[in-house]
C-alpha positions as CSV (number, residue, x, y, z in Angstrom):
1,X,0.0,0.0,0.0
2,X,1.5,3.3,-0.7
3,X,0.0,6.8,1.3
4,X,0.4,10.1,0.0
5,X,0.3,13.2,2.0
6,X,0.6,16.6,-0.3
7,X,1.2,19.7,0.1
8,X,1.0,19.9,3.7
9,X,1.3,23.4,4.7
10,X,1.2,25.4,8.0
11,X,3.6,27.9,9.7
12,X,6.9,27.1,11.7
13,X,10.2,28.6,12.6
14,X,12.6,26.5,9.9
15,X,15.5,28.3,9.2
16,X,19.2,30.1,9.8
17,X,18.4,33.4,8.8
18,X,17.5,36.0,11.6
19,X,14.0,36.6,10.3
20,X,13.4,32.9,10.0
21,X,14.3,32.1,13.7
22,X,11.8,35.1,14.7
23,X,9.2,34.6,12.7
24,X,7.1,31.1,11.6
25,X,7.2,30.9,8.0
26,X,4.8,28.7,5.8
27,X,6.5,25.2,5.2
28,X,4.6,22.4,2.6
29,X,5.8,19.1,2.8
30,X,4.9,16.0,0.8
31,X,5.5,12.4,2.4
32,X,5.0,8.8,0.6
33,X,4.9,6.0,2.8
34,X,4.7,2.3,2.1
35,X,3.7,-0.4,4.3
36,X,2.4,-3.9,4.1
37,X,-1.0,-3.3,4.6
38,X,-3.1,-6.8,6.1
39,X,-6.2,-7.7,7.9
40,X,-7.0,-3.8,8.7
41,X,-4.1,-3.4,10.3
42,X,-3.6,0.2,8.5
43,X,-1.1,3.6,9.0
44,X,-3.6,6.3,10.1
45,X,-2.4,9.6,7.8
46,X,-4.1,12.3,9.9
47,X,-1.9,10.8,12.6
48,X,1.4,11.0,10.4
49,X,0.5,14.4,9.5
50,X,-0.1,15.8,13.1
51,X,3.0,14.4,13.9
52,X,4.9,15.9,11.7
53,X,3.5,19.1,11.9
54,X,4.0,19.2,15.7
55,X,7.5,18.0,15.3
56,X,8.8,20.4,13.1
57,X,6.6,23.0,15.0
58,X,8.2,22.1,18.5
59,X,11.5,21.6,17.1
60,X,12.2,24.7,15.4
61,X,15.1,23.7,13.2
62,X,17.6,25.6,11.7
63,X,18.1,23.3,8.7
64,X,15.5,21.6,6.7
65,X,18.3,18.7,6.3
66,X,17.4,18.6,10.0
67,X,14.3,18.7,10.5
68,X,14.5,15.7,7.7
69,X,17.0,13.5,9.9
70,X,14.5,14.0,12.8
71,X,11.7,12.7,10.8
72,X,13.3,9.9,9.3
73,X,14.0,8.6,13.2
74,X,10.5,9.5,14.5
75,X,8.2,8.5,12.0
76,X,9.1,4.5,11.3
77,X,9.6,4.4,15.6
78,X,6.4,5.5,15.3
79,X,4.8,3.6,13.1
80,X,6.5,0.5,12.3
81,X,5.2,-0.8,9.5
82,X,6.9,1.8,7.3
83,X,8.7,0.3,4.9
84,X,10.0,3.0,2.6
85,X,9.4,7.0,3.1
86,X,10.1,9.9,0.7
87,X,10.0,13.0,2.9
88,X,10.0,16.6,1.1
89,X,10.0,19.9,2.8
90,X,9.6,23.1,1.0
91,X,9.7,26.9,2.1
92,X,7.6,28.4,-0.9
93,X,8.1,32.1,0.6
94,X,11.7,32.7,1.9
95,X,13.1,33.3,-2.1
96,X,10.7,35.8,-4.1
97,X,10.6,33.8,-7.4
98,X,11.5,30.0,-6.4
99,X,10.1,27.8,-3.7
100,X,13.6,26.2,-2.2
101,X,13.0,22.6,-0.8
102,X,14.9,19.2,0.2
103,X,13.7,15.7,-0.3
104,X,15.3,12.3,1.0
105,X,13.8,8.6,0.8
106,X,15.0,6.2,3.0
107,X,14.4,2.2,3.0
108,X,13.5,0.2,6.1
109,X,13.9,-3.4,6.9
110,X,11.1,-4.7,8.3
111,X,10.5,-8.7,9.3
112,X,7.5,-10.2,7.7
């Protein structure tokens, strides 16, 4: 089974610059997860995406390769049957004509 979360936007501090560590900025992220989805046993995506908006809210990083590391720890502790992920985090407002983001995947063994 494959989950897609897009374009997930709110406001957080995410940055190095001055104005960025005073002042929450709107951040969009996309995640693909895939799992092994059996017998109802299912990933609940409004609970992947409060996490990861009250991660990066709490956590006000100063990189986005940060804030990426984090969630590539938290979420499969989380929710274990993650098997891959594809995290990206965008700031569409911090350049006036380009939206500057970073995107990792990461693989997971899991035990069947």
């Amino acid at each position: 089974m494959r989950i897609f979360i897009e374009n997930l936007t709110f406001e957080a501090i995410l940055g190095i610059l001055p104005q960025e560590r005073r002042t929450p900025q709107p951040i969009r992220i996309d995640i693909t997860i895939e799992y092994d989805y059996r017998d109802g046993d299912f990933i609940d995506y409004a609970q992947v995406a409060e996490l990861v908006r009250e991660t990066i809210r709490s956590e006000k990083f100063e990189l986005i390769e940060e804030a990426l590391t984090h969630l590539f720890v938290r979420l499969p502790r989380t929710f274990t049957r993650i098997e891959t992920l594809r995290i990206k985090i965008a700031k569409p407002a911090i350049l006036p004509d380009a939206v500057v983001a970073v995107e990792d995947f990461k693989t997971f063994d899991r035990q069947k």
